[in-house]
N, C-alpha and C positions, 0 to 999 in steps of 0.2 A: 522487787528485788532491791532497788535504791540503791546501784551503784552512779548512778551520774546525779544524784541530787544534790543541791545545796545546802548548807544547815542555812538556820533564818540569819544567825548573828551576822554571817561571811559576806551577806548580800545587801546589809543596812549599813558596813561601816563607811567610815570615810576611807581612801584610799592615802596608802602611806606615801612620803615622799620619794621614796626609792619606785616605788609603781608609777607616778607621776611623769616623774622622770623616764621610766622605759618606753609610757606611754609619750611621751614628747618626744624623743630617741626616734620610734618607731613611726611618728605622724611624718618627723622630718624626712626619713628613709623612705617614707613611699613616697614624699616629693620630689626627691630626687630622682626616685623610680621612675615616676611618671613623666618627668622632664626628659630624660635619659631614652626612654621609650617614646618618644617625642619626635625627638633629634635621629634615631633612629629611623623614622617613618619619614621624614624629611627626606635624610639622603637618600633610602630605598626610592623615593620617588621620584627624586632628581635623577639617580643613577639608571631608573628606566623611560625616564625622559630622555636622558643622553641616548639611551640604548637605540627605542626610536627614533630618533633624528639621525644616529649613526646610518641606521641598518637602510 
């Protein structure tokens, strides 16, 4: 059927600056993500530490 293929040309070029770009954009955003979801699992872990020691 060949609706998800590649043509060959798409897949050898070099990537334009504008993709570079989104591609950098997007590496930095899941760092953030990943920090963010971090800090996250931090508190949760602190807050059921308090929990225990409260209870």
């Amino acid at each position: 059927m060949g609706l998800f293929t590649r043509s060959k040309t798409r897949t050898s070029r070099k990537p334009t600056r504008r993709e570079r770009r989104a591609a950098e954009r997007t590496a930095q955003a899941e760092a953030r993500l990943r920090d963010t979801e971090k800090k996250i699992h931090e508190i949760a872990s602190e807050v059921r530490s308090d929990l225990r020691r409260s209870a």
